[in-house]
N, C-alpha and C positions, 0 to 999 in steps of 0.2 A: 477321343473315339470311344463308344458305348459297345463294350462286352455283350453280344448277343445271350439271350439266355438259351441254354441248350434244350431242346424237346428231350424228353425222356420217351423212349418206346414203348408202346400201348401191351400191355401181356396180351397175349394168345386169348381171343377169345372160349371160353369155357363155355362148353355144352352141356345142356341138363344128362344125371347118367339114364334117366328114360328113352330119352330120344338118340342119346347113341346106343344104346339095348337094344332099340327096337331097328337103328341100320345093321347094327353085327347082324344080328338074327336074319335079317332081310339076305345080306350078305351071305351069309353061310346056306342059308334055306335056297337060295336062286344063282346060285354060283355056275350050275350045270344048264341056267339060259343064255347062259354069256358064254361069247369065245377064250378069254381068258379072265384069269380072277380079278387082274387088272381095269378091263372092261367093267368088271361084274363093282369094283370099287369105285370109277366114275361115274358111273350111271346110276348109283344106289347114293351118291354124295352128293350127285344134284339134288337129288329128291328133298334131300333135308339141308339141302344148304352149309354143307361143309364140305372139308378139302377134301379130297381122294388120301392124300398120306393119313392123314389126322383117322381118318375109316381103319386104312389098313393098321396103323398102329394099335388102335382099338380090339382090331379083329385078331392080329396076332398077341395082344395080352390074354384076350378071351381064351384065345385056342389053348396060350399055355397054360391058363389057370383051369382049364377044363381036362385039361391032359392029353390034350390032341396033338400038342405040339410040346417039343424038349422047349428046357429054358426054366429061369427061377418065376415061379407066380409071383401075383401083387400082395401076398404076402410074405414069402420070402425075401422078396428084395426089400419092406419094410421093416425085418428083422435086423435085416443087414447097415440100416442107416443110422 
């Protein structure tokens, strides 16, 4: 009997940082057309063809490295690795 060979799982595809710059900014700028930020993350993730989580993680790196939000920015926690 022949050992199957195991698929390995595809990484997460990788978005250019242009075009997730320019959902945050979308996001944060049209937040107050949408009923909740939730909202305002799937319908700005369609537009460019990625997840709604993949948006939101985005947008709260953004907020903390801009100081809108507590938390270590993306260079803090690069210090730390």
């Amino acid at each position: 009997m022949e050992d199957k060979p195991t698929k390995k799982k595809a990484p997460p595809p990788r978005y250019p940082d242009e075009m997730r710059e320019r959902a945050v900014k979308m996001v944060i700028d049209n937040r107050e057309d949408y009923l909740s930020e939730w909202a305002a993350l799937t319908g700005i993730s369609k537009l460019f063809g990625i997840s709604p989580e993949t948006l939101r993680t985005s947008v709260r790196r953004t907020q903390v490295d801009t100081g809108s939000r507590t938390g270590l920015t993306t260079d803090e926690r690069a210090r730390l690795k």
